[in-house]
C-alpha positions in Angstrom: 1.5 2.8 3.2 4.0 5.2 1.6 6.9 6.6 4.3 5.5 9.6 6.0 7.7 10.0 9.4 9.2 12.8 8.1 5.8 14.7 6.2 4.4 17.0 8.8 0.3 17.7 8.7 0.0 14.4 7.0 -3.7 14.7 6.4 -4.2 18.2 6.1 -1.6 17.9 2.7 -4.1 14.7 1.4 -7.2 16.8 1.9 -5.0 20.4 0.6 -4.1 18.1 -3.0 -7.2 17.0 -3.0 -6.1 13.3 -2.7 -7.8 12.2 0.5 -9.9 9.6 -1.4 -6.3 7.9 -2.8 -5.1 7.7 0.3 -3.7 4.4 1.1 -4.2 4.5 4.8 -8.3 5.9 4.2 -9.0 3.5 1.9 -7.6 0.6 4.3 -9.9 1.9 6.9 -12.5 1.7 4.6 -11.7 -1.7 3.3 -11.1 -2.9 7.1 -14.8 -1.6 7.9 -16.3 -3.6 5.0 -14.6 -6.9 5.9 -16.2 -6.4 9.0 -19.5 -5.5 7.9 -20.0 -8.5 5.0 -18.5 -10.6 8.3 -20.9 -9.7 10.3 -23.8 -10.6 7.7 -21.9 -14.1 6.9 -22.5 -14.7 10.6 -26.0 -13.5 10.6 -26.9 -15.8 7.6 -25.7 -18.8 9.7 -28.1 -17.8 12.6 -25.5 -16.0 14.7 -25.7 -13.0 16.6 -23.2 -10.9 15.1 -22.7 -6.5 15.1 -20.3 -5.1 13.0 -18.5 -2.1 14.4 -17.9 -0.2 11.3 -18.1 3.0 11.8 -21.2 3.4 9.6 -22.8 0.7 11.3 -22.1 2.1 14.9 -23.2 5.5 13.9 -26.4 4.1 12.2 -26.7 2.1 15.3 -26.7 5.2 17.8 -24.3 3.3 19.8 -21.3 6.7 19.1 -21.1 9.1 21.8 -20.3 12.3 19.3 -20.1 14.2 22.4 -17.6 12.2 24.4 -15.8 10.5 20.8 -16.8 7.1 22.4 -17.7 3.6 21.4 -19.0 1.3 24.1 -16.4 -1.1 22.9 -13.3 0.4 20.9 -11.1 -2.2 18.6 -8.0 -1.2 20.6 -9.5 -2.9 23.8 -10.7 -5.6 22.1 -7.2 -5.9 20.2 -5.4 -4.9 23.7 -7.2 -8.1 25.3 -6.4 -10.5 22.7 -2.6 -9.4 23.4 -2.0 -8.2 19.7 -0.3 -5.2 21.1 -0.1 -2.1 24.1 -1.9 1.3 24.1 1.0 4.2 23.4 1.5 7.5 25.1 -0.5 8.8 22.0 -3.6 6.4 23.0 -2.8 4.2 20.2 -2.4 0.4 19.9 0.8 -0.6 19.2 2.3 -3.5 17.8 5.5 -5.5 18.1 5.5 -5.4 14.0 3.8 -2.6 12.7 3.7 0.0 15.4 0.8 1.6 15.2 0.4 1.7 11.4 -2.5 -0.9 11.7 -6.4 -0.5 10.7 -9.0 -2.3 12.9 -12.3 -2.9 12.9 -14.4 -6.0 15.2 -17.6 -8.2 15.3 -18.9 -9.0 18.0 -20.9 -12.4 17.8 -22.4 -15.4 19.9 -20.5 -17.5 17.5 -18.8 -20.4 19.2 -15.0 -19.7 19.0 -12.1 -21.4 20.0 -10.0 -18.9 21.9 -6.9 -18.7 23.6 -5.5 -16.4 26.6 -3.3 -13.7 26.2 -1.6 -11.8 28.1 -1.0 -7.8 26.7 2.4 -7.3 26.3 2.9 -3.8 28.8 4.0 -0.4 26.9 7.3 0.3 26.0 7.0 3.7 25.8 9.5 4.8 28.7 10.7 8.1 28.4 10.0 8.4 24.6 7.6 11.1 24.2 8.5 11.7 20.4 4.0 11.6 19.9 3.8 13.9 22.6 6.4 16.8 20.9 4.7 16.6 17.6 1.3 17.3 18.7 1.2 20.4 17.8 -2.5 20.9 19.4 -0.6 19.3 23.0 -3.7 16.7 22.8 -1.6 14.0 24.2 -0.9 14.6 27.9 2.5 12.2 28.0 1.4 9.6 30.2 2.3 5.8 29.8 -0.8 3.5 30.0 -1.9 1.0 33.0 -4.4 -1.3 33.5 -6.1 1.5 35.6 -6.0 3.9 33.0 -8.7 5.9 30.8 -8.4 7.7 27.7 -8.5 10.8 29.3 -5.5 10.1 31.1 -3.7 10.1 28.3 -5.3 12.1 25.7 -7.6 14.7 25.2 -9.4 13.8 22.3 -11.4 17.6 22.1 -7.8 18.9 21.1 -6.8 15.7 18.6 -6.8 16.8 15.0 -6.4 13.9 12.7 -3.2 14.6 11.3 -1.6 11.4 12.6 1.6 12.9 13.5 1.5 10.8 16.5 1.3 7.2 14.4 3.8 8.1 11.9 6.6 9.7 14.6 6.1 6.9 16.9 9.4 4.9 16.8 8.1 1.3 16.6 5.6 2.4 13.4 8.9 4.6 11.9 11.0 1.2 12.3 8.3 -1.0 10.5 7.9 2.0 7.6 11.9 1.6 7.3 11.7 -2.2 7.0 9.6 -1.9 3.6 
């Protein structure tokens, strides 16, 4: 992904230049929801229960609330659980490496896995609230995430506009982007 903490209205410029399909980050998340989807059918074909949750295939599925922008299971909880990282101010998982710079996507399957316990590591947000100041729609309320938290608590995703100001400007995705 190309350094952006400093490009303001990240997406709007990629759809205004017409280069929203060239997009690095888009076509990851494309990429990322494929992987899951031929996943899911490689389980399928060795008599697994298995459910892709692609976008396309939770859509098709009827499983998205478009009303409420929900998923009865997002990838961040699932991620969140498997302690690859801790859900931001800006209602974002974020990890130790890459901040929040990460695509995701999950299967969910009957597959027999070996797994181990993790335990989340807790935000480290503190009094950062660099997301927060460059919202420019104020959809991120500026609250740290708990256990006992909701979305909504944090984020109102009505007002979120997907111009990713809060990935890029978060500190622990600027400090991997620097690294490359």
């Amino acid at each position: 992904m190309q350094k952006v903490a400093s490009t303001k209205d990240y997406v709007a410029q990629m759809i205004r230049r017409n280069e929203i399909d060239t997009d690095e980050f888009h076509n990851t998340e494309i990429t990322t929801d494929k992987i899951a989807d031929e996943l899911s059918i490689f389980l399928a074909d060795r008599n697994t229960n298995a459910f892709s949750q692609s976008e396309a295939n939770i859509e098709q599925s009827g499983l998205y609330n478009t009303n409420e922008h929900r998923t009865p299971l997002p990838h961040k909880t699932i991620a969140l659980l498997a302690g690859m990282g801790w859900i931001g101010k800006n209602d974002l998982l974020i990890t130790p490496h890459y901040g929040s710079a990460i695509s995701m996507c999950s299967v969910l399957t009957d597959t027999p896995l070996d797994t181990t316990n993790k335990t989340s590591p807790q935000p480290t947000c503190g009094t950062c609230s660099i997301c927060q100041d460059n919202c420019k729609t104020g959809a991120i309320k500026g609250h740290t995430w708990t256990k006992l938290s909701n979305r909504d608590m944090l984020i109102n995703v009505h007002q979120c506009k997907p111009c990713l100001q809060c990935m890029v400007t978060c500190p622990h995705t600027v400090k991997y982007f620097n690294k490359k």
